[in-house]
ZAMARGU-4260 file (C-alpha; in steps of 0.2 Angstrom, whole numbers, plus 5000, padded with zeros to 4 digits):
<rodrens>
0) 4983/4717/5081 | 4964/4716/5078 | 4958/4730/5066 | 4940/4737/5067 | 4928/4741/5050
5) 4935/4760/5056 | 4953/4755/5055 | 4954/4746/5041 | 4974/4742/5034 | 4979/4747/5016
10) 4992/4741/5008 | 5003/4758/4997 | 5018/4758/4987 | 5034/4763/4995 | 5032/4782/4989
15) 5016/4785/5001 | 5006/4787/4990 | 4987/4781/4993 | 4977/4770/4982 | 4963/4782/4973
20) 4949/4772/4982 | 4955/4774/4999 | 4955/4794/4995 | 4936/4791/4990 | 4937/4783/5010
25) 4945/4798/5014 | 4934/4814/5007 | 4919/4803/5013 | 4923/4803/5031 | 4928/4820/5030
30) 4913/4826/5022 | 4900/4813/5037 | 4913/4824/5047 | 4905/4842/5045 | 4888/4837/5040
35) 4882/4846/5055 | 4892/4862/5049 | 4883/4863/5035 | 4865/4861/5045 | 4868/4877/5054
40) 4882/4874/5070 | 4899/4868/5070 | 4901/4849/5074 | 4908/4848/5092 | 4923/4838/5098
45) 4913/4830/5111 | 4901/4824/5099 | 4917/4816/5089 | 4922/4807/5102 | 4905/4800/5110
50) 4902/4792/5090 | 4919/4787/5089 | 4920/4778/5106 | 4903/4766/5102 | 4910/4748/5100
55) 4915/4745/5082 | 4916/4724/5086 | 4908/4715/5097 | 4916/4712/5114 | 4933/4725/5108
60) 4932/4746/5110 | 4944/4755/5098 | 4949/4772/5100 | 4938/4786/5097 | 4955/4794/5087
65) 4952/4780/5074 | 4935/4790/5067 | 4948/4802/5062 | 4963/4792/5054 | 4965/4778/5042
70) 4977/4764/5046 | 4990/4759/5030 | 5009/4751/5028 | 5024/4762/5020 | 5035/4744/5017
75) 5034/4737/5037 | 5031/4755/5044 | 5011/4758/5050 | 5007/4774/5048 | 4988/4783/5049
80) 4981/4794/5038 | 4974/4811/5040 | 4955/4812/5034 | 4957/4831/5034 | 4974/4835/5027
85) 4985/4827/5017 | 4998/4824/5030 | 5000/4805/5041 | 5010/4801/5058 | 5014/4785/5067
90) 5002/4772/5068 | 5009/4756/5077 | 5003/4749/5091 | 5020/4754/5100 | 5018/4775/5097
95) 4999/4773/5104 | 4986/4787/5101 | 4996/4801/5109 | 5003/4805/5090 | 4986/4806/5082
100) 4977/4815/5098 | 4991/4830/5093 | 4991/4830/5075 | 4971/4832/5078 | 4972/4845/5090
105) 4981/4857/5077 | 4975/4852/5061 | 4967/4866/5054 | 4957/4858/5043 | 4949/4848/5056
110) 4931/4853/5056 | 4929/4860/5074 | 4947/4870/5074 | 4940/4880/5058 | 4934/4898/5057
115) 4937/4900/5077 | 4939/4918/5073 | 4925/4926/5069 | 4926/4935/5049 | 4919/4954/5049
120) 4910/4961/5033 | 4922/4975/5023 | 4916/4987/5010 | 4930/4992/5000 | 4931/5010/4996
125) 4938/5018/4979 | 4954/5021/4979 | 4960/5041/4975 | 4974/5045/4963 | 4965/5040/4948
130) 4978/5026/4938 | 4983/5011/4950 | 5000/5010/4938 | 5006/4994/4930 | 4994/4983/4938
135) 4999/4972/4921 | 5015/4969/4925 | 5021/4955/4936 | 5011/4954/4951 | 5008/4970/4957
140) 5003/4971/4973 | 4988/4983/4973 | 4979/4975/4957 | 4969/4963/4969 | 4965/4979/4978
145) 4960/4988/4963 | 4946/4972/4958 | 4938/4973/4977 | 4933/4992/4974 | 4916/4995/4981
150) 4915/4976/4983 | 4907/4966/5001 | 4918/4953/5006 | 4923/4944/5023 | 4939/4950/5030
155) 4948/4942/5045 | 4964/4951/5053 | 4981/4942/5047 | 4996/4947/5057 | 5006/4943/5039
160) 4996/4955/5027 | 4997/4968/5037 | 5015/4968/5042 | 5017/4967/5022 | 5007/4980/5019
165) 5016/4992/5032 | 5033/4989/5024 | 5022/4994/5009 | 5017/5009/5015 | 5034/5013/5024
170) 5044/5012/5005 | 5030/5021/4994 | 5030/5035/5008 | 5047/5036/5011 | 5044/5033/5027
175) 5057/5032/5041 | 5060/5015/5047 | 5058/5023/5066 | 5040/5026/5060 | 5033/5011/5069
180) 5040/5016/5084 | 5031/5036/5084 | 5020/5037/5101 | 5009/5042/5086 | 5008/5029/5074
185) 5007/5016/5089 | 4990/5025/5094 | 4983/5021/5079 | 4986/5007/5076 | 4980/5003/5095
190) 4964/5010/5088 | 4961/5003/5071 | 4969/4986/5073 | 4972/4984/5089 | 4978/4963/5086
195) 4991/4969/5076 | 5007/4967/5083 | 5018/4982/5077 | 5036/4976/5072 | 5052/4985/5077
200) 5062/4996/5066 | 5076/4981/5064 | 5061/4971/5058 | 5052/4984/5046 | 5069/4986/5038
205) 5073/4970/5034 | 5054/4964/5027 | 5057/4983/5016 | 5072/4974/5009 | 5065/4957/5007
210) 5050/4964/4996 | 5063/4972/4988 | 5070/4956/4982 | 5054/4949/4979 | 5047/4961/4968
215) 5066/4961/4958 | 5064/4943/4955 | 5044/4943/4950 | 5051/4957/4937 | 5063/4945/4933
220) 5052/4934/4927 | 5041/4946/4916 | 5054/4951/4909 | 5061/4932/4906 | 5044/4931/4895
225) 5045/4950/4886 | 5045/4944/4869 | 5046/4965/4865 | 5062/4977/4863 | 5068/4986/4881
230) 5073/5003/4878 | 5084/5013/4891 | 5087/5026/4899 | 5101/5032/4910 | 5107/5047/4921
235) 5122/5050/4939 | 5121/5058/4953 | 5130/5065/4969 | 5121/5058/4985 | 5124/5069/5001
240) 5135/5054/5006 | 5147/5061/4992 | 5146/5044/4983 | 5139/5042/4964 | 5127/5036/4960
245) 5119/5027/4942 | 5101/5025/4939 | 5097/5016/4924 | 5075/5015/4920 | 5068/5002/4907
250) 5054/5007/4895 | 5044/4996/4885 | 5026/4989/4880 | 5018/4975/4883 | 5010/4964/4874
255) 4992/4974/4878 | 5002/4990/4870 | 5004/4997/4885 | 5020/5007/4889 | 5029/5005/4906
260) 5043/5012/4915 | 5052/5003/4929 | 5067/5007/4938 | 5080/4993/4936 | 5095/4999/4945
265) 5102/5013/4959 | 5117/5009/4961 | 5133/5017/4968 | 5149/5020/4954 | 5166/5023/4958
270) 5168/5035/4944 | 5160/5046/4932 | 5171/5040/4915 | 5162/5032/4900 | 5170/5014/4901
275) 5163/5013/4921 | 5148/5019/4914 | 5147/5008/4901 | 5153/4993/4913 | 5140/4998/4924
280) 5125/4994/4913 | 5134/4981/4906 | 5132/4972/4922 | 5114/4978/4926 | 5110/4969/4909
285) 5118/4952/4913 | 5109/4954/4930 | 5092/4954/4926 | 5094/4944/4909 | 5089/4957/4895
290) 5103/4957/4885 | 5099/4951/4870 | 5083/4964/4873 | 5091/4979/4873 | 5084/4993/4857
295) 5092/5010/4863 | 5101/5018/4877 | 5093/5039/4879 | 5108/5049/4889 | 5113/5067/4888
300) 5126/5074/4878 | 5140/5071/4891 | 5156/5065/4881 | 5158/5051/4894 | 5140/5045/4888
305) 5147/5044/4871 | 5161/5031/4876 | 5151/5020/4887 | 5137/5018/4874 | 5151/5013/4862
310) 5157/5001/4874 | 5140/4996/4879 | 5137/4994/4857 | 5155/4981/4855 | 5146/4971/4871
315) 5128/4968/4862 | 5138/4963/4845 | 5148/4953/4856 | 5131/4943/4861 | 5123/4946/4845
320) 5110/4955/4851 | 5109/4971/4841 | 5098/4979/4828 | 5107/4984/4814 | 5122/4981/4822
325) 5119/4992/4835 | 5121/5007/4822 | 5104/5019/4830 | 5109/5013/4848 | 5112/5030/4856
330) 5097/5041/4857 | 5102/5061/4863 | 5091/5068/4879 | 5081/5081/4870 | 5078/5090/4884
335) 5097/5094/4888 | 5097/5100/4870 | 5082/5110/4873 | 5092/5118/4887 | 5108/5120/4878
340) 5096/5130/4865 | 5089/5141/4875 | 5105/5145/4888 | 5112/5150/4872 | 5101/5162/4868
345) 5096/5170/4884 | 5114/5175/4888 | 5111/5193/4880 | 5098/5198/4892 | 5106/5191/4908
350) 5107/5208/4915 | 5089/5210/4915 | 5085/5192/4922 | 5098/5195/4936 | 5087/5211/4942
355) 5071/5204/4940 | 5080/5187/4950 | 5086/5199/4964 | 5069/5210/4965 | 5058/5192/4969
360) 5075/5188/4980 | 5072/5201/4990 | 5054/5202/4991 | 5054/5181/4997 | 5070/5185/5010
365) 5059/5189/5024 | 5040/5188/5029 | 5038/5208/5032 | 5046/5212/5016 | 5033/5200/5009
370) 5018/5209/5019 | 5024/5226/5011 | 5023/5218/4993 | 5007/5210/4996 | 4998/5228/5001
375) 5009/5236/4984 | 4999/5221/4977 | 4982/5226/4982 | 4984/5244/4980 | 4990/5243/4962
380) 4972/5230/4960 | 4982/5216/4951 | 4971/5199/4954 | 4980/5185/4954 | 4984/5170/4963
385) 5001/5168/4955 | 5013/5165/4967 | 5032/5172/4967 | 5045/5158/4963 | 5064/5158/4962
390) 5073/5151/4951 | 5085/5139/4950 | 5100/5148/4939 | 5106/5131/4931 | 5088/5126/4926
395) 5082/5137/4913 | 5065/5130/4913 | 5062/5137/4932 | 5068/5155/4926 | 5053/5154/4915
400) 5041/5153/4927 | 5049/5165/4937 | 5048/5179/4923 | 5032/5173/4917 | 5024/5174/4939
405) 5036/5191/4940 | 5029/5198/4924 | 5012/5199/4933 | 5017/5208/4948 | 5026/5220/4937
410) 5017/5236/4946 | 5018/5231/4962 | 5036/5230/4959 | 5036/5246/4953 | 5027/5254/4969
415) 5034/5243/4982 | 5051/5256/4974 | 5043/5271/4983 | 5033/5265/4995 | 5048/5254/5005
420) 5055/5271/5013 | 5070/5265/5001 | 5076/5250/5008 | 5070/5241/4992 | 5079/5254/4981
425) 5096/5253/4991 | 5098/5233/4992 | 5095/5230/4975 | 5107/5245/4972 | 5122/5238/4978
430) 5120/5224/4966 | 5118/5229/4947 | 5102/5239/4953 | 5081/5238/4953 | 5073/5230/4938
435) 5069/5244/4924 | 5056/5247/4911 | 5069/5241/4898 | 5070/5226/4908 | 5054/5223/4911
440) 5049/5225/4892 | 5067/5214/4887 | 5057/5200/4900 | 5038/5202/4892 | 5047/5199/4874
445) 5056/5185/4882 | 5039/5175/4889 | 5033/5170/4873 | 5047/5163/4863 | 5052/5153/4880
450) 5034/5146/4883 | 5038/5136/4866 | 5055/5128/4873 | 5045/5126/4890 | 5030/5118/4883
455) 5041/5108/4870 | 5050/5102/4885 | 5036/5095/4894 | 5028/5087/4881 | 5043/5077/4875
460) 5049/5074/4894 | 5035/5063/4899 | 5036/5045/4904 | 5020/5039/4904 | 5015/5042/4885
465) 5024/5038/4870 | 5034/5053/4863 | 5045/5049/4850 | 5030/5050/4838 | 5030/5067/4841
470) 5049/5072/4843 | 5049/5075/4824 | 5036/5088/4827 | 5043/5098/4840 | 5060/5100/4833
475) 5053/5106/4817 | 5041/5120/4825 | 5055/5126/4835 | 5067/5127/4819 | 5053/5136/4810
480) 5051/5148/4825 | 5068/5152/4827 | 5069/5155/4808 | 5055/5168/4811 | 5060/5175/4825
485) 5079/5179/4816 | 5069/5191/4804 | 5059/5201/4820 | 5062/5220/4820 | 5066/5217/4840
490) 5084/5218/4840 | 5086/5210/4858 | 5073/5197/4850 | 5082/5194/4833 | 5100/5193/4843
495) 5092/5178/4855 | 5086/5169/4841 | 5102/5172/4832 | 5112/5161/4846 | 5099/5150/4848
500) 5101/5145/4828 | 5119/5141/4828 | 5115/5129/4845 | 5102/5120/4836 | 5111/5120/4817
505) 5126/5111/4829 | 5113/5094/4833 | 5103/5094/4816 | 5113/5101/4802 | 5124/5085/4798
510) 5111/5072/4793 | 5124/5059/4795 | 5125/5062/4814 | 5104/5061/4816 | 5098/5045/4824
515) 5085/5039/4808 | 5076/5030/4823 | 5068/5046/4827 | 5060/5048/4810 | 5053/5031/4807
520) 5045/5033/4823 | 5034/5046/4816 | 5030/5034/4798 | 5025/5022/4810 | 5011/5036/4818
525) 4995/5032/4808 | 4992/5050/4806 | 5007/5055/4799 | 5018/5042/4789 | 5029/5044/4776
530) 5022/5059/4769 | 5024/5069/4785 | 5042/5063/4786 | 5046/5070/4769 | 5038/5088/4771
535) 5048/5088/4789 | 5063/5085/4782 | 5061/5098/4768 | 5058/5109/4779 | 5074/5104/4789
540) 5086/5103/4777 | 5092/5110/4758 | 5088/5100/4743 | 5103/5090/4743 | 5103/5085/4763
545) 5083/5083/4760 | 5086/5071/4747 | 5099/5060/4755 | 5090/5060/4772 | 5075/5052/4762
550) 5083/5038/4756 | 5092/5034/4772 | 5075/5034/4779 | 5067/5023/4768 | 5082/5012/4768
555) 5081/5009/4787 | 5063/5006/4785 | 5065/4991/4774 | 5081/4986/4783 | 5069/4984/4799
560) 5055/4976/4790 | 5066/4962/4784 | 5076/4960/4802 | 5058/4957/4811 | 5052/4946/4797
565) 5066/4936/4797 | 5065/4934/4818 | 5049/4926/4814 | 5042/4908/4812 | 5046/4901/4793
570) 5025/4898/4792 | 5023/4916/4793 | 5033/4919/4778 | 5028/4906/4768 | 5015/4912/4751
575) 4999/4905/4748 | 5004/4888/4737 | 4997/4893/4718 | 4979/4885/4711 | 4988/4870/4698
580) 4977/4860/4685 | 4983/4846/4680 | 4978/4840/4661 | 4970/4821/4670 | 4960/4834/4680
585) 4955/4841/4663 | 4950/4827/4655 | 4937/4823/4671 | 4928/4839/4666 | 4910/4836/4660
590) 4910/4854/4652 | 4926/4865/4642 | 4921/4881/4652 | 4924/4871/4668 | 4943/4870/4660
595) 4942/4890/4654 | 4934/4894/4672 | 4948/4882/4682 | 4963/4893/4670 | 4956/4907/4674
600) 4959/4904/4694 | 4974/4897/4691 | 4981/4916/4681 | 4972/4928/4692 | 4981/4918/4708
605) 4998/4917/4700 | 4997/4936/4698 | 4990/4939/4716 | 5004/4930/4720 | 5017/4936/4711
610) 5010/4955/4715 | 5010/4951/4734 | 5011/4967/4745 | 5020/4967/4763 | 5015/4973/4779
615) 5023/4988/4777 | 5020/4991/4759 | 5000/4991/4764 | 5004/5003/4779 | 5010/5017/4769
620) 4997/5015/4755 | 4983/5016/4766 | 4974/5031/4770 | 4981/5041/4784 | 4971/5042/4800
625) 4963/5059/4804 | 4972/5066/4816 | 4964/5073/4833 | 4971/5075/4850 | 4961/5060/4857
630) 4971/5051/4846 | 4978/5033/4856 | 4993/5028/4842 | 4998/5010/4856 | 4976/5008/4855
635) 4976/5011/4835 | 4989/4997/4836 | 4981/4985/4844 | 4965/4985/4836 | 4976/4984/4818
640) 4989/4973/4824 | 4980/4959/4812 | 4982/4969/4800 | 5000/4974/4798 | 5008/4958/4812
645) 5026/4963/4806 | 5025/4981/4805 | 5016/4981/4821 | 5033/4972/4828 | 5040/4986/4825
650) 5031/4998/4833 | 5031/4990/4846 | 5047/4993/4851 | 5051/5008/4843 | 5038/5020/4851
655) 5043/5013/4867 | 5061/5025/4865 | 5061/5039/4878 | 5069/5053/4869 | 5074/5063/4886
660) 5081/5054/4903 | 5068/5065/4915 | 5062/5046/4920 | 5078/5044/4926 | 5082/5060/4936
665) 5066/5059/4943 | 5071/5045/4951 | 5088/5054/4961 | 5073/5064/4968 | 5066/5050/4977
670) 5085/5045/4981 | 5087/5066/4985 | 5073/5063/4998 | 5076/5045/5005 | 5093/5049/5007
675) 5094/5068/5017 | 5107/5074/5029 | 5098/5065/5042 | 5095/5047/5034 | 5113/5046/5028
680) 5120/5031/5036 | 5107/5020/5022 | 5119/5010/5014 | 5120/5008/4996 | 5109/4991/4993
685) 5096/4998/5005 | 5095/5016/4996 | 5090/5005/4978 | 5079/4994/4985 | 5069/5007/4993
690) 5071/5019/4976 | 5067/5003/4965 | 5053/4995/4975 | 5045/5012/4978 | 5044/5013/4959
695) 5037/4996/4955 | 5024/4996/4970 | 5017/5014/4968 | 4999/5015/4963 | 4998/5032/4957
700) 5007/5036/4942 | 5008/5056/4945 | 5019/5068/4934 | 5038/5068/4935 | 5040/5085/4933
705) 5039/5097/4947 | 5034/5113/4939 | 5015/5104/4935 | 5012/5106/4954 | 5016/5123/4953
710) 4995/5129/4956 | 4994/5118/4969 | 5009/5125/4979 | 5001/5142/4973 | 4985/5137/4981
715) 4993/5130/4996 | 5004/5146/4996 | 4989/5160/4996 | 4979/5150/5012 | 4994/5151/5021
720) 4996/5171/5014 | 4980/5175/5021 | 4981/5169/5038 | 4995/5178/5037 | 4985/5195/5035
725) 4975/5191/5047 | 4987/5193/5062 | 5003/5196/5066 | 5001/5189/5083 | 4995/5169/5076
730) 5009/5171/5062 | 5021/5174/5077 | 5013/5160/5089 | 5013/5147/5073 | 5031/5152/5069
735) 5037/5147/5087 | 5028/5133/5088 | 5034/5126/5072 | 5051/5129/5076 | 5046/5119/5094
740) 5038/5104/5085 | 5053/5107/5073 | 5067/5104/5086 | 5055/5089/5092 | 5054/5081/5076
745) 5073/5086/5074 | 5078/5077/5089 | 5070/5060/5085 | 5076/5060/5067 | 5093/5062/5073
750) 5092/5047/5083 | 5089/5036/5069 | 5098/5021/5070 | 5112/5020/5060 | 5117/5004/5065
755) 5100/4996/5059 | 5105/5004/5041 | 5122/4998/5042 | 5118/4981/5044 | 5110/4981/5027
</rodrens>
């Protein structure tokens, strides 16, 4: 067959692969291809195929396709070569043109098929919720929307993104999967993308699940490369479905000393004992590969926790993975401790919590009696947006701030007694009576030793700042108080703090029993050190417990320095070689106080070397850092890692222990709300990937605790109050409408499809 200048054959190895020359050939042509592109307009097929079609040879025509492709052998097969992709098709004479004509037709890098859809200009706005989470970690999906803030671009609809993004937006709102089918949602999405094709509930679910599984194994691999301690913390929980469940959440820092928290498992257990707890984690470890990573384990004081953490300790010696042989492993919930504490002491003055609990009971049990209290309210002039709350009996922090709100209605109570034609007087009679002055007073005593425990518990509960630095701290101050509060001249006072003593005495009073971890946390806090350690502990403890818990200090301390040096390179170990003279090299010297000066060197480096301080010998000498409460400890490490490299190995995993497992039962909220009396038929593997992915994929990175939205409830609470007030009649209307729009929403929630859910 006769081949034109345009078709010219090329000889390639039996791979494919094309000789660097002809790809020269290639990017050429491509480039003639779209010169007209570039002059302003799109170069036309027609105008291809008129260039193409000019006689190449004299007296023979070629085929206008041949522009396009180059002809070349793969052993005796002919095969012809895309000059816009990397891809080729059939070639011979026998296949004809019909091949080529194709390929062209749907190659998108062929200059006439490219940018057919017009691209639109897209300002992207800031984002609200201030932090956009652990962008750092893995590949978060909303870090390359975070660097396009208040940034032009062109943007062009794809199907694919947005579908993603959906799912998205289904797990990090908790969204029902039947969302995409809502006459609502449909409307506008017809409105604000109206070429996106809207998937069905079967098809949301299963792309929910496959991002799952995609973020899991991008986490994987982060943590594949963590050259840092993992630190954990774990909690159960009884699902509506009556099944158990185990959440087990992962704190560390990374190598920027930032601290994260990510939720590694939700998953359903047979049984609450301590060897299927233990079992349980055991296989979450092996799963995600962070066995030989593991520093601590933070549960509550449950005795079942105390044997699976034993059993989890034999299973890291096992794999030779421990610290210390695993001695410090277990790290006690603080917060549970807190709450054992304070129960303790509160259960002389139940009698006076129960009346207060039952007046706020019966002023919240219907809307009337609410009205009434609000005009007791305004006669009595309190001001106040504080809004009335009950408590949760077994959460001792929530009767706090339902005295501490009570406490300020205190003479509205009072006149709502005389001013209620009785009602008021006679329910609360037949159940231990109305609230008294006594009980009032017992309360207003109460408030302010309680704010300590409460404000101790919020501090040392959080998740998104370190806070074993300042554990030390808090247990002291509420020893001291207790201390003080055992002297007061308030007998009811006196009496709680008495109780209270012997609860806390029972966690701290045997120094054998005391995790050490806790207190070289707070040495490696610039501000504080050793010397705060030591006047802690003093305080704590008698001279003879003081003493003993010093030196176990001090001994962990240097156990954990040479564990970390001895983890790393030999180079990073080795000392500065000492300055030798030899007596040849003497003999070369033109002048004897060239030999005195080259001695002299040699002695002063001999003692440097000889005198050679460690990492953590320097850190304690130095100054301490001046303490403020603008104070970043991870930022002071990272601009002084230099300095100290092994002492700063430390710190890096040992600020990272959570000392209370709040990040974990925040996260049976999440499962409390994805998995309700109406979405009950989610299996297991769907309930922790939507709990998981929610956590990983989140932007904002709010409080866990729920009392820190209490003022915006408040504020929520007192525009509702006063629309109230304004009329009966539009409270009665609202009401039946919300129960109408109730029953709707009701109706359609029943209806979700269970056998979507099973399927996962």
């Amino acid at each position: 067959m006769a081949t034109s200048s345009s078709t010219a054959s090329v000889n390639v190895s039996s791979d494919g692969s094309l000789p660097s020359n002809n790809e020269a050939n290639v990017t050429d042509q491509a480039t003639q291809a779209t010169e007209l592109k570039g002059k302003g307009r799109k170069r036309t097929r027609d105008e291809d195929n008129a260039e193409a079609s000019e006689p190449h040879q004299k007296g023979k025509k070629c085929s206008w396709l041949w522009a396009h492709f180059t002809k070349f052998e793969i052993g005796k097969d002919e095969r012809a070569q895309c000059h816009y992709c990397p891809n080729h098709v059939s070639g011979g004479s026998k296949s004809g043109t019909t091949v080529m004509k194709n390929h062209l037709d749907r190659c998108r890098m062929y200059p006439p098929n490219v940018d057919k859809a017009q691209k639109l200009i897209s300002l992207q706005s800031d984002l609200t919720g201030g932090d956009c989470g652990d962008t750092s970690v893995g590949n978060n999906s909303l870090k390359s929307l975070v660097e396009k803030r208040g940034k032009l671009e062109l943007w062009k609809f794809n199907q694919a993104d947005t579908r993603a993004a959906l799912s998205k937006m289904i797990i990090m709102d908790e969204r029902p999967f039947r969302t995409v089918e809502h006459d609502g949602f449909r409307l506008f999405c017809s409105v604000a993308c109206p070429h996106f094709m809207i998937p069905s509930r079967w098809t949301i679910a299963r792309d929910c699940f496959d991002m799952y599984l995609e973020e899991k194994s991008k986490l994987k691999t982060y943590f594949s490369k963590l050259s840092s301690r993992i630190c954990l913390t774990t909690d159960t929980w009884t699902s509506c479905q009556n099944l158990s469940y185990m959440c087990l959440t992962a704190h560390f820092i990374d190598q920027n000393w930032k601290l994260h928290k990510k939720v590694i498992n939700f998953c359903p257990i047979v049984g609450h004992t301590g060897e299927i707890i233990g079992k349980s984690i055991e296989n979450c470890l092996i799963e995600w590969g962070i066995t030989t990573k593991v520093l601590t384990v933070t549960v509550d004081n449950a005795s079942a926790n105390d044997v699976g953490v034993e059993y989890l300790r034999d299973r890291l010696r096992s794999w030779s993975s421990t610290i210390l042989d695993g001695k410090y492993l277990q790290i006690r919930c603080v917060s549970h401790i807190l709450s054992l504490t304070v129960k303790e002491g509160l259960k002389d003055s139940n009698d006076s919590i129960y009346r207060v609990r039952n007046a706020v009971r019966f002023v919240r049990s219907s809307p009337a009696r609410l009205l009434k209290f609000n005009v007791c309210v305004k006669k009595e002039q309190i001001d106040s947006s504080r809004h009335l709350c009950l408590d949760v009996e077994t959460r001792w922090n929530s009767t706090y701030l339902m005295l501490d709100s009570a406490l300020i209605y205190r003479k509205a109570f009072l006149k709502l007694e005389t001013s209620d034609n009785g009602k008021f007087v006679t329910e609360l009679s037949k159940n231990r009576g109305v609230p008294t002055e006594i009980d009032w007073e017992c309360v207003s005593s109460l408030l302010p030793f309680l704010k300590i425990f409460y404000d101790a518990t919020l501090r040392l509960s959080g998740s998104l700042y370190i806070t074993t630095n300042v554990y030390l701290q808090e247990i002291v101050g509420i020893g001291m108080m207790i201390d003080k509060k055992c002297e007061s001249s308030d007998v009811g006072v006196k009496l709680m703090a008495s109780g209270m003593k012997k609860k806390h005495a029972k966690y701290w009073e045997n120094v054998d029993k005391v995790n050490v971890l806790l207190y070289v946390a707070v040495v490696l806090d610039p501000r504080r050190k050793m010397q705060y350690v030591n006047w802690a502990i003093n305080q704590q403890y008698d001279y003879e417990n003081s003493v003993k818990l010093r030196s176990k200090v001090l001994e962990t301390i240097t156990s954990l320095y040479v564990h970390y040096t001895e983890s790393q390179p030999t180079q990073m170990r080795t000392p500065p070689p000492e300055v030798e003279v030899s007596p040849d090299e003497c003999e070369n010297m033109d002048d004897w106080q060239d030999v005195v000066e080259s001695q002299f060197e040699r002695d002063v480096s001999s003692e440097i070397t000889n005198d050679k301080k460690s990492d953590m010998d320097k850190y304690l000498e130095d100054v301490r850092e001046v303490n403020s409460k603008k104070f970043d400890v991870l930022d002071w490490w990272k601009k002084h890692e230099e300095a100290y490299p092994i002492v700063a190995l430390m710190a890096r995993d040992i600020l990272a222990i959570p000392v209370s497992t709040v990040a974990s039962e925040s996260a049976f909220s999440t499962g409390g709300r994805i998995l309700d009396q109406f979405r009950s038929s989610l299996s297991s593997r769907m309930v922790e990937g939507l709990v998981c992915a929610q956590d990983w994929l989140r932007s904002t990175r709010g409080p866990l605790l729920a009392e820190e939205y209490v003022e915006e409830v408040e504020k929520f609470d007192k525009e509702v109050l006063y629309i109230t007030n304004v009329s009966l009649y539009t409270l009665y209307v609202s009401k039946n409408l919300i129960f109408i729009e109730f029953g709707r929403e009701l109706a359609e929630v029943l209806e979700e499809d269970s056998a979507c859910d099973d399927y996962f």
